[in-house]
Backbone and ligand atoms as CSV (ligand in chain L), in Angstrom:
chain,resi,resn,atom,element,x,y,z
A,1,UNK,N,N,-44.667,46.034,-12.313
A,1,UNK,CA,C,-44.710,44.693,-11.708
A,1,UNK,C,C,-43.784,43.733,-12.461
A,2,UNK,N,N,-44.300,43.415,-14.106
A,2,UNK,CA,C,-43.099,43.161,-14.570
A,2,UNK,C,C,-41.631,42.790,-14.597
A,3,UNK,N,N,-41.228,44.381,-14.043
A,3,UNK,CA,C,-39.733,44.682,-14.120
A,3,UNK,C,C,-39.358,44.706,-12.871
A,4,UNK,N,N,-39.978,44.460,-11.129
A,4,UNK,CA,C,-40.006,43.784,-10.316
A,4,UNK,C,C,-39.374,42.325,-10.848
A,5,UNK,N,N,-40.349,41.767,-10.919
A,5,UNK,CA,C,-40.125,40.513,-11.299
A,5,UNK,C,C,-38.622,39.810,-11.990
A,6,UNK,N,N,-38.682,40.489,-12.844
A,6,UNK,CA,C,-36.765,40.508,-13.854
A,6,UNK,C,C,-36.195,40.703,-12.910
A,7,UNK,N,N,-36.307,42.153,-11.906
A,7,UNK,CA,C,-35.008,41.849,-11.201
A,7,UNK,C,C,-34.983,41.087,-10.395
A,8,UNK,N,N,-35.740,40.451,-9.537
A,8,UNK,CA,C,-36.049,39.637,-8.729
A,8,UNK,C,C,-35.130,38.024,-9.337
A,9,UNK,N,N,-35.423,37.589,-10.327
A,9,UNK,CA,C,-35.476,36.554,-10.976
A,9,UNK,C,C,-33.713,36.779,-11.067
A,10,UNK,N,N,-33.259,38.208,-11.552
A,10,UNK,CA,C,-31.728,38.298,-12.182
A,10,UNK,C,C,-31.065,38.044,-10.935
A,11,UNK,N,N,-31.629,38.709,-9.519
A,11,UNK,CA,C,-30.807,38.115,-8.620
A,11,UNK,C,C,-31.281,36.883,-8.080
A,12,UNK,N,N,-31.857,36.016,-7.642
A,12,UNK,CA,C,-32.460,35.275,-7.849
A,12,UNK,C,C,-31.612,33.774,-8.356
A,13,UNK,N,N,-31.729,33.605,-9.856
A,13,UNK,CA,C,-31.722,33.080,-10.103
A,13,UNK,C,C,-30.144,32.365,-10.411
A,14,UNK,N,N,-29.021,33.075,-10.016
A,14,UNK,CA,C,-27.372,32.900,-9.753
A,14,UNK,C,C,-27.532,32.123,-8.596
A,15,UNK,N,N,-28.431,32.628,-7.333
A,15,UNK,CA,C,-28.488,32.365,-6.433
A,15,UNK,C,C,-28.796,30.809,-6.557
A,16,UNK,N,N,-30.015,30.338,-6.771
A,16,UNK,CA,C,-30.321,29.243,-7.029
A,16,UNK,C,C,-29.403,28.000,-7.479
A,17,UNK,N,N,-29.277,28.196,-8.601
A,17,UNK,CA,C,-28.186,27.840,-9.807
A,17,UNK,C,C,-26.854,26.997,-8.866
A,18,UNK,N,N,-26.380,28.157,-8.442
A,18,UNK,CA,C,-25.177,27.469,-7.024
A,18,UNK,C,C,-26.126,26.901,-6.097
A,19,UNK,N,N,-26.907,26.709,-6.023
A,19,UNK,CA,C,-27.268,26.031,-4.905
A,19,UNK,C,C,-27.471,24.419,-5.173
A,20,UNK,N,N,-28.392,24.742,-6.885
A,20,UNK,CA,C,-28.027,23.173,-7.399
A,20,UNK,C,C,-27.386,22.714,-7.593
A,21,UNK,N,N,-26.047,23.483,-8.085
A,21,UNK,CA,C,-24.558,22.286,-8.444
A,21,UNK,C,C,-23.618,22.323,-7.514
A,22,UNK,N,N,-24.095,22.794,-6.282
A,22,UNK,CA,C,-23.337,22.430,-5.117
A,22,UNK,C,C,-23.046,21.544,-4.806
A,23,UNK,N,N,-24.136,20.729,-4.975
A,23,UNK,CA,C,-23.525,19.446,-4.272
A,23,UNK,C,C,-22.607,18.282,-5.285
A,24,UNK,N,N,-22.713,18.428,-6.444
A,24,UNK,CA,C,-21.895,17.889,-7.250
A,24,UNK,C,C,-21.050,18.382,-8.059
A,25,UNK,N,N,-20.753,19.531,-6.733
A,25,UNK,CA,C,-19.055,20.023,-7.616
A,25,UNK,C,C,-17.972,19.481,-6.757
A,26,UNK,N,N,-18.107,18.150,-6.630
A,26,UNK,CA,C,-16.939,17.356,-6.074
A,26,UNK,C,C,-16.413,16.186,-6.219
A,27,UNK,N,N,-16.200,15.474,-5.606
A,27,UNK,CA,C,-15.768,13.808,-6.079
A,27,UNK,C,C,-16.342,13.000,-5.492
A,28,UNK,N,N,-16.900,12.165,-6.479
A,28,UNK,CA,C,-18.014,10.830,-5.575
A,28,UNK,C,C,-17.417,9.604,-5.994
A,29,UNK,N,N,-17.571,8.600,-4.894
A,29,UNK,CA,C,-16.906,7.566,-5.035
A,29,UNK,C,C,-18.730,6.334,-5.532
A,30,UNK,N,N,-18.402,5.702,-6.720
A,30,UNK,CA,C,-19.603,4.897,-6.570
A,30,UNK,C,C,-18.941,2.846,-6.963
A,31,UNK,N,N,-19.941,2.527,-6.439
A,31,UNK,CA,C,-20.709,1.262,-6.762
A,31,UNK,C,C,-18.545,0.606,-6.472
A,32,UNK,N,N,-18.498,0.982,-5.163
A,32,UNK,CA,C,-17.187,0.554,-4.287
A,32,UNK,C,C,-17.774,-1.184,-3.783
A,33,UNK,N,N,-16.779,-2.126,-4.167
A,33,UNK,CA,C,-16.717,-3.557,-2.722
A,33,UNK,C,C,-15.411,-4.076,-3.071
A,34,UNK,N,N,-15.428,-4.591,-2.470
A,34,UNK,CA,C,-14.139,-5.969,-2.088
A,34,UNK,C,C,-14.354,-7.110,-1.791
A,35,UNK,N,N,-12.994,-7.932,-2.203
A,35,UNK,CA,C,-13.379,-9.139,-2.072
A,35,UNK,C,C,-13.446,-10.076,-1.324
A,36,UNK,N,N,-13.953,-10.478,-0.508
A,36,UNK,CA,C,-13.687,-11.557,0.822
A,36,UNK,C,C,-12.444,-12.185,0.418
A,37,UNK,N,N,-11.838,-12.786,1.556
A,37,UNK,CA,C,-10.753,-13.490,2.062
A,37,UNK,C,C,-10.684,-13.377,3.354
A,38,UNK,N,N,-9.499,-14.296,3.687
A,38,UNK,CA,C,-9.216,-14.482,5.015
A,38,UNK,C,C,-8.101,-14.041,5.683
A,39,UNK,N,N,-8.404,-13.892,7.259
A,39,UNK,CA,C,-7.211,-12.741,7.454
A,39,UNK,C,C,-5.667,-13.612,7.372
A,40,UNK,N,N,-4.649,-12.698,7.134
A,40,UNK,CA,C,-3.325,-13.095,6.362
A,40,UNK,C,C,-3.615,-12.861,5.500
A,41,UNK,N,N,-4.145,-13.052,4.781
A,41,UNK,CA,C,-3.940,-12.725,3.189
A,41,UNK,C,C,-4.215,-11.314,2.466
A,42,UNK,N,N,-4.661,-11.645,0.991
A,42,UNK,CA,C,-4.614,-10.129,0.385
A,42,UNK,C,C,-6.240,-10.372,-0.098
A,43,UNK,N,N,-6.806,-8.620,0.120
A,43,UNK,CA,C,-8.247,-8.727,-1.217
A,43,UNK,C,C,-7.702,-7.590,-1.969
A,44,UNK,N,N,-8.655,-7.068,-2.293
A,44,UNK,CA,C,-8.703,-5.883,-3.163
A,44,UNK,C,C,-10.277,-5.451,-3.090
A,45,UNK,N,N,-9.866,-3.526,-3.252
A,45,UNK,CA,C,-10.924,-3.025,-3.228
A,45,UNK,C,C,-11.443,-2.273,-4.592
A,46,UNK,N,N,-12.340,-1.831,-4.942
A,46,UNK,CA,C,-12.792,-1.991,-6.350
A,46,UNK,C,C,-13.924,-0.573,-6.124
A,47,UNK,N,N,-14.311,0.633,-7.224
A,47,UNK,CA,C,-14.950,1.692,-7.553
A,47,UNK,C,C,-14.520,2.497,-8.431
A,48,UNK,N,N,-15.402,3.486,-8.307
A,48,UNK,CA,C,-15.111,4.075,-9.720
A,48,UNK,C,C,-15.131,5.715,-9.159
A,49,UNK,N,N,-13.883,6.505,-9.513
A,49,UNK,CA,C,-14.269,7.555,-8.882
A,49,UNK,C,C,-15.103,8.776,-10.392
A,50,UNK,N,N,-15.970,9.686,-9.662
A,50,UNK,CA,C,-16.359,10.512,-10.537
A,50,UNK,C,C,-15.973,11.912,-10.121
A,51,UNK,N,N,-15.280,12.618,-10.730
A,51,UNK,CA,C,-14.547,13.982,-10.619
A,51,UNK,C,C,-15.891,14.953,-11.454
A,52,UNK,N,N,-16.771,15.329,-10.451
A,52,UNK,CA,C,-17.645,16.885,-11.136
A,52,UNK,C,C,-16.707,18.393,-10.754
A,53,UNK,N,N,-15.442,17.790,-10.786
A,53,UNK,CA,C,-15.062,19.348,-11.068
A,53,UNK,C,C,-14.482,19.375,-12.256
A,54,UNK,N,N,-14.417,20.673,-12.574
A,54,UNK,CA,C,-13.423,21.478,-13.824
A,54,UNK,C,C,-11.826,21.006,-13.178
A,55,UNK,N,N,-11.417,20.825,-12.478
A,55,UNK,CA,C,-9.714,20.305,-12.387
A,55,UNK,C,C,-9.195,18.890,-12.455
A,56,UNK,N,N,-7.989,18.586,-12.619
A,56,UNK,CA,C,-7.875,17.423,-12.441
A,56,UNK,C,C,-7.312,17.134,-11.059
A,57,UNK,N,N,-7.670,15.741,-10.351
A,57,UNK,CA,C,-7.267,15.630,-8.545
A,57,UNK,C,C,-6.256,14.433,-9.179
A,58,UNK,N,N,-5.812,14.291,-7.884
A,58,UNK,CA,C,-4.881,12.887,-8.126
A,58,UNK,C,C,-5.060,12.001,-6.921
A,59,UNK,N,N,-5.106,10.707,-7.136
A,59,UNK,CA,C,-5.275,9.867,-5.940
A,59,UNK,C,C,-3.928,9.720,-5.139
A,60,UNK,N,N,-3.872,9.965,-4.348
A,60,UNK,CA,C,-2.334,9.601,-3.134
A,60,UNK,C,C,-2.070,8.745,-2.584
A,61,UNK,N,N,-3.237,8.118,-2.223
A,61,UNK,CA,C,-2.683,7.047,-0.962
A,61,UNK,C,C,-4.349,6.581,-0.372
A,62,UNK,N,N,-4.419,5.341,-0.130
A,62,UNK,CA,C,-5.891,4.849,0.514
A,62,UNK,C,C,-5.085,4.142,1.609
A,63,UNK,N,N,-6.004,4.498,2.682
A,63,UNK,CA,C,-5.744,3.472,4.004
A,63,UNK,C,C,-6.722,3.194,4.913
A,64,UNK,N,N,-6.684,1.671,5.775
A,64,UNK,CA,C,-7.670,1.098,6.200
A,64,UNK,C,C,-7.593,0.650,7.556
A,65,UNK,N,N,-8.172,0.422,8.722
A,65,UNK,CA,C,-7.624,0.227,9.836
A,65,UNK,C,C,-7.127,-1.720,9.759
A,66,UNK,N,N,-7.850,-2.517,8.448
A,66,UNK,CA,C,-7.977,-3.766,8.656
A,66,UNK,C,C,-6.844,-4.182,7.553
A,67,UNK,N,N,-5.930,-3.787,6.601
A,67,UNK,CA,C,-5.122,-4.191,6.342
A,67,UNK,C,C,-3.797,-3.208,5.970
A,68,UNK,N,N,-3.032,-2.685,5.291
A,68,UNK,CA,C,-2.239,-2.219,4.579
A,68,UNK,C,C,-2.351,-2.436,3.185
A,69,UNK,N,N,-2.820,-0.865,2.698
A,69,UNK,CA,C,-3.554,-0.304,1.809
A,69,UNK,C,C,-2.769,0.276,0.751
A,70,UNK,N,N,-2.431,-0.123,-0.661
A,70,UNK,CA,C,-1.535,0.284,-1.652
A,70,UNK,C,C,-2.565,0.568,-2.853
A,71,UNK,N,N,-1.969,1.300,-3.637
A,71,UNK,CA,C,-2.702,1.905,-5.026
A,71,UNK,C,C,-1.744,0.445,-6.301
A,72,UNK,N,N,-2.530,-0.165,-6.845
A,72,UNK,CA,C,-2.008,-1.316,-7.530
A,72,UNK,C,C,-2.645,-0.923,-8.961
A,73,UNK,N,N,-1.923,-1.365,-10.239
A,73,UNK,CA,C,-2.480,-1.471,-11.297
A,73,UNK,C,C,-1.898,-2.965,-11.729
A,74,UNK,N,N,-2.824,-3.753,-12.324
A,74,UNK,CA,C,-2.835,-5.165,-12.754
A,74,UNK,C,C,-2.677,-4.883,-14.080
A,75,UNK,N,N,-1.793,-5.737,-14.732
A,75,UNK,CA,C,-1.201,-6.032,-16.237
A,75,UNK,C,C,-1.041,-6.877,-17.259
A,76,UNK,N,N,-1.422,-6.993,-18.150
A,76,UNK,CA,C,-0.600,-8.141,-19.154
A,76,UNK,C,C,0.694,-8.347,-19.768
A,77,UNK,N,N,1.605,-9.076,-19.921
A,77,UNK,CA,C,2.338,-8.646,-21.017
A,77,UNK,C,C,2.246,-9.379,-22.036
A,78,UNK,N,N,3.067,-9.336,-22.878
A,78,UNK,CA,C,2.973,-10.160,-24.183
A,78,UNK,C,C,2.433,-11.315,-24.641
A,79,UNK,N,N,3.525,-12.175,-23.021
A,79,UNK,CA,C,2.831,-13.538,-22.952
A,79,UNK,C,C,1.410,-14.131,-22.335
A,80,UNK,N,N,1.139,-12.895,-22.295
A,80,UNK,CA,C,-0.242,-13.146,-21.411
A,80,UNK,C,C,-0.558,-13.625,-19.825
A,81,UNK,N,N,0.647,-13.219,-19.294
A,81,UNK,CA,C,1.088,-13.155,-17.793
A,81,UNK,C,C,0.794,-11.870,-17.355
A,82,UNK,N,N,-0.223,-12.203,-16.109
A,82,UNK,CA,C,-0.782,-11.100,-15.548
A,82,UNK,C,C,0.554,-10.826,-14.322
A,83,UNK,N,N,0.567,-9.512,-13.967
A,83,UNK,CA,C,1.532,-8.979,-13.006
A,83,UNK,C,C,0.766,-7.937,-12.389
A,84,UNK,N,N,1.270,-6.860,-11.501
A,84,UNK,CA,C,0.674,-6.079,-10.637
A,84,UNK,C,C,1.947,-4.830,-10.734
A,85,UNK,N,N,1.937,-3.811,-10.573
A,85,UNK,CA,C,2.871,-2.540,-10.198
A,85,UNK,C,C,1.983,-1.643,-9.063
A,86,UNK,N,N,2.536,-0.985,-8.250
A,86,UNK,CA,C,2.220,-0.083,-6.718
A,86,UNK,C,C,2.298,0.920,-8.088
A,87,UNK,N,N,1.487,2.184,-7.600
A,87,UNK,CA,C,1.338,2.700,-8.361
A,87,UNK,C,C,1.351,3.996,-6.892
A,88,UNK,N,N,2.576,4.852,-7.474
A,88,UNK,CA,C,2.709,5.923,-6.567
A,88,UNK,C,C,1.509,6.974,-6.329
A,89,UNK,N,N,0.882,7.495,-7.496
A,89,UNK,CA,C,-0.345,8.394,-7.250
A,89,UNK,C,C,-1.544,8.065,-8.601
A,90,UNK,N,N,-2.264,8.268,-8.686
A,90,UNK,CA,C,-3.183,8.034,-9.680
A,90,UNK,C,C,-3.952,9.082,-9.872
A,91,UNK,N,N,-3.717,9.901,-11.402
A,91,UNK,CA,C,-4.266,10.992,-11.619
A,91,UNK,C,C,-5.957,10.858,-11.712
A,92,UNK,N,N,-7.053,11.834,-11.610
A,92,UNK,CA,C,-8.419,11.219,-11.906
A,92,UNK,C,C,-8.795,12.737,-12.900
A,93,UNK,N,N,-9.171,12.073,-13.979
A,93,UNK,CA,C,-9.278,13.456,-15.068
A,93,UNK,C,C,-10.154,14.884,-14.884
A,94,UNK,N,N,-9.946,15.871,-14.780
A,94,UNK,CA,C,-11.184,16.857,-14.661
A,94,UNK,C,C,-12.150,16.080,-15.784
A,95,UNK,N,N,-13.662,16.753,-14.910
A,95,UNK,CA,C,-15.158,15.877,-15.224
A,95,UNK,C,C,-14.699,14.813,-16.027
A,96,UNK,N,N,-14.251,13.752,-15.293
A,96,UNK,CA,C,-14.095,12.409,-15.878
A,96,UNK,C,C,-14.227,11.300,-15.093
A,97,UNK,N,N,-14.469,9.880,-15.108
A,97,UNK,CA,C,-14.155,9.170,-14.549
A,97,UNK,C,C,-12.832,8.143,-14.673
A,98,UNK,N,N,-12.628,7.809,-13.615
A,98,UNK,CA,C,-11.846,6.886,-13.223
A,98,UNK,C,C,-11.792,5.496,-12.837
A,99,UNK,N,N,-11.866,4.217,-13.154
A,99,UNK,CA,C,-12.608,2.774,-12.860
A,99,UNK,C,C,-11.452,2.076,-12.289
A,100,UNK,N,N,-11.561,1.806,-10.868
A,100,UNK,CA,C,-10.943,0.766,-10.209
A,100,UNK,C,C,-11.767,-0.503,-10.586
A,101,UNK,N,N,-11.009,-1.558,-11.261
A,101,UNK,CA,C,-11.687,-2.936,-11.244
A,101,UNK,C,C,-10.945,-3.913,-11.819
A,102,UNK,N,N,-11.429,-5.013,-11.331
A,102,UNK,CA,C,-10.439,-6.507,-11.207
A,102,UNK,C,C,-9.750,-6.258,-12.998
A,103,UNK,N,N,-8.466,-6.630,-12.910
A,103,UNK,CA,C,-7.663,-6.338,-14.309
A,103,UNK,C,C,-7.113,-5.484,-14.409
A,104,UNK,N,N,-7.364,-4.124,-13.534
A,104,UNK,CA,C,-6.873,-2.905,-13.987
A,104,UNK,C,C,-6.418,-2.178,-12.522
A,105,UNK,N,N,-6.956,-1.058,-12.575
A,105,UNK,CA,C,-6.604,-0.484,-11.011
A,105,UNK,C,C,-7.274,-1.011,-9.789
A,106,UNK,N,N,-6.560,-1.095,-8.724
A,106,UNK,CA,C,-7.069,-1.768,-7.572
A,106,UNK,C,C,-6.623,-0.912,-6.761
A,107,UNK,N,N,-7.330,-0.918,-5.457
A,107,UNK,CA,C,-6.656,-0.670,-3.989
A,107,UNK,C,C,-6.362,-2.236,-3.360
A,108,UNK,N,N,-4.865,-2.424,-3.175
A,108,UNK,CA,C,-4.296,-3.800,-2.974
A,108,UNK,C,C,-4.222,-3.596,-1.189
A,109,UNK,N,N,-5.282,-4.672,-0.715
A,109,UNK,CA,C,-5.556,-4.950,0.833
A,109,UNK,C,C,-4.460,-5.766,1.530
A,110,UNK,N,N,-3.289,-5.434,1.741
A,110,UNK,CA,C,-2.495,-6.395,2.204
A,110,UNK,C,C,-2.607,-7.050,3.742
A,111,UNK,N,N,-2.333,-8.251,3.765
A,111,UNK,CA,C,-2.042,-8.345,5.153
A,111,UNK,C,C,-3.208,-8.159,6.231
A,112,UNK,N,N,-4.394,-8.874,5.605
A,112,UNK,CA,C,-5.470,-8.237,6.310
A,112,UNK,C,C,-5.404,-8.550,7.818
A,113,UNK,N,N,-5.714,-8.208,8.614
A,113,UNK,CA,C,-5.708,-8.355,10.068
A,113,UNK,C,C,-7.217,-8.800,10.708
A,114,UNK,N,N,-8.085,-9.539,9.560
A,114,UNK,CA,C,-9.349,-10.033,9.935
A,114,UNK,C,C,-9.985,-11.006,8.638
A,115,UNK,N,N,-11.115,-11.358,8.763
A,115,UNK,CA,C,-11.554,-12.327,7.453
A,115,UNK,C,C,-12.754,-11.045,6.735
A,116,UNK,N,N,-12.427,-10.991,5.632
A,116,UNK,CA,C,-13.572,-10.339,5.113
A,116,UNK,C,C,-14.437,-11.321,4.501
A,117,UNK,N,N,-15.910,-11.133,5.146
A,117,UNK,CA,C,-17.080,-11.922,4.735
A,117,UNK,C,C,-17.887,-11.382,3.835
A,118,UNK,N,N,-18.695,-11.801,2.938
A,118,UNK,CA,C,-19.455,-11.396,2.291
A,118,UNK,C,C,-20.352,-10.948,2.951
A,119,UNK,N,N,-21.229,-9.362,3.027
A,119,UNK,CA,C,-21.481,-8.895,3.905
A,119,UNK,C,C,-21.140,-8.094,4.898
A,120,UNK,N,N,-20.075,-7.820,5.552
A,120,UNK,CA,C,-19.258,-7.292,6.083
A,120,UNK,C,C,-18.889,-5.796,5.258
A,121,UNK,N,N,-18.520,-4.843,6.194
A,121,UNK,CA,C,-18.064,-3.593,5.225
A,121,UNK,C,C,-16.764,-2.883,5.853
A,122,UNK,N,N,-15.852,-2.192,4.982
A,122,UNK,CA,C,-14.614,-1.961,5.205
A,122,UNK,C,C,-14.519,-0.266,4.832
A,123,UNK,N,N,-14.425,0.372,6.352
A,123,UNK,CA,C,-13.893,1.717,6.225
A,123,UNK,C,C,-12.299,1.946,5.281
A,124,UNK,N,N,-12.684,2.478,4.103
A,124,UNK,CA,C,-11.827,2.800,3.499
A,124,UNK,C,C,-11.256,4.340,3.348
A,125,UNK,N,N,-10.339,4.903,3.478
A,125,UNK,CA,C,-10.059,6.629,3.248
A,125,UNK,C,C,-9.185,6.655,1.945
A,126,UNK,N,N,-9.989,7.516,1.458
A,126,UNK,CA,C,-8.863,7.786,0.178
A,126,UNK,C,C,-8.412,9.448,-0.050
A,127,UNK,N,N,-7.085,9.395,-0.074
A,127,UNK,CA,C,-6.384,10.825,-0.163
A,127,UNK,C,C,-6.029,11.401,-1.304
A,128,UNK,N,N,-7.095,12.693,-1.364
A,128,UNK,CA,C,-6.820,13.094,-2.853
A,128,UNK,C,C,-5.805,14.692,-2.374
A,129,UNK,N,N,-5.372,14.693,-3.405
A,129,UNK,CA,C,-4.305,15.906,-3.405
A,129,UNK,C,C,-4.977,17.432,-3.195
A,130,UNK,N,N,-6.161,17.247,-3.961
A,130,UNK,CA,C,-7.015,18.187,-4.305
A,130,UNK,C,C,-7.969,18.679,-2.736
A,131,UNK,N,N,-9.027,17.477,-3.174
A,131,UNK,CA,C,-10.024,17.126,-1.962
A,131,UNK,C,C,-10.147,16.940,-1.089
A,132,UNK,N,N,-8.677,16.386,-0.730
A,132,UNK,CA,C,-8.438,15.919,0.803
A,132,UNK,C,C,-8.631,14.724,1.249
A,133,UNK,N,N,-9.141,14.117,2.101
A,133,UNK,CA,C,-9.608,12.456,2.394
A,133,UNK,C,C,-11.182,12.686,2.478
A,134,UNK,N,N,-11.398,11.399,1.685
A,134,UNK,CA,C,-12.880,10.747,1.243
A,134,UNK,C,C,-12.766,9.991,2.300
A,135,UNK,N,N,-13.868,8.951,3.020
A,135,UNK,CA,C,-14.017,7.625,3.630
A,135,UNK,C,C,-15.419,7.356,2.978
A,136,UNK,N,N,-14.744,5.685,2.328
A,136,UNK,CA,C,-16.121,5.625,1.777
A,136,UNK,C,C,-16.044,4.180,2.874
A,137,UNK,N,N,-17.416,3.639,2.994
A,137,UNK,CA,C,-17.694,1.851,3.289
A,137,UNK,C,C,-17.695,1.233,2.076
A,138,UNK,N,N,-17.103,1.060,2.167
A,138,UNK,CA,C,-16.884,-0.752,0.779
A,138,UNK,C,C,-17.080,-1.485,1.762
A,139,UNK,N,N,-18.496,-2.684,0.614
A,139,UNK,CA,C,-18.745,-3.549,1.283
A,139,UNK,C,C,-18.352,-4.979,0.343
A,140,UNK,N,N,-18.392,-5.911,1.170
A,140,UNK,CA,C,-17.662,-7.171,1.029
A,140,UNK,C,C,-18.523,-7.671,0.180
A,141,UNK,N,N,-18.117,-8.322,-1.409
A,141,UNK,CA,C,-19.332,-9.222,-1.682
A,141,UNK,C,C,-18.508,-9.657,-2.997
A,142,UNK,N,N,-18.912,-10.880,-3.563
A,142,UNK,CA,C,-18.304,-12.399,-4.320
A,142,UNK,C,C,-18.061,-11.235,-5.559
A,143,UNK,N,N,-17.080,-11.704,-6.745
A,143,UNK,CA,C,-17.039,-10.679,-7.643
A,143,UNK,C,C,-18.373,-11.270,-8.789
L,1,CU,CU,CU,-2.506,-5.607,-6.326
């Protein structure tokens, strides 16, 4: 009965195992919003990605049906003048995170084609090299 049991358990228990880290052997986008404004103008969208895999992905390109969607990193220089650079791809580290947020990396909302309200939420897609396209909802709210 025993040795039933062992083998039972030896196959068994591989089985299981993948079943629990299934679901977080991938990339999750968390604690995503943006910032209201009005349409014409620019917001920005803001999260943090988390990579549960063993590789590293790279970010490509985000796009939105409500504005024109660029990968931005915000800067200082010397004099303490903030600036902005488009940022062609953005690597995201194997099991690491990555922090989009005001100062640093952004998704730059150009040209919005509506008012974002506080409240309101914005289909966002983001294209990873790896993963393919995410769509997360970012929702609108004061920073
Ligand atoms: Cu920007």
């Amino acid at each position: 009965m025993k040795n039933i049991m062992r083998l039972l358990l030896a196959f068994f228990l591989p089985v299981m195992l993948t079943v629990a880290c299934g679901s977080s052997d991938s990339l999750g986008i968390q604690e995503a919003w943006a910032r209201p404004a009005a349409a014409g103008s620019n917001s920005a969208a803001y999260f943090r990605i988390e990579n549960h895999t063993k590789t590293e992905d790279v970010l490509l390109s985000a796009e939105t049906d409500i504005a024109t969607a660029e990968l931005h990193l915000s800067s200082m220089d010397e004099n303490g003048v903030m600036s902005m650079q488009k940022q062609a791809s953005v690597p995201v580290p194997a099991a690491g995170n990555l922090e989009f947020k005001p100062g640093g990396l952004h998704i730059m909302l150009i040209g919005l084609r509506q008012d974002l309200k506080p409240g309101d939420t914005v289909a966002l897609t983001l294209k990873f090299e790896k993963t393919g396209n995410m769509t997360v909802q970012v929702p609108v709210r004061e920073p």
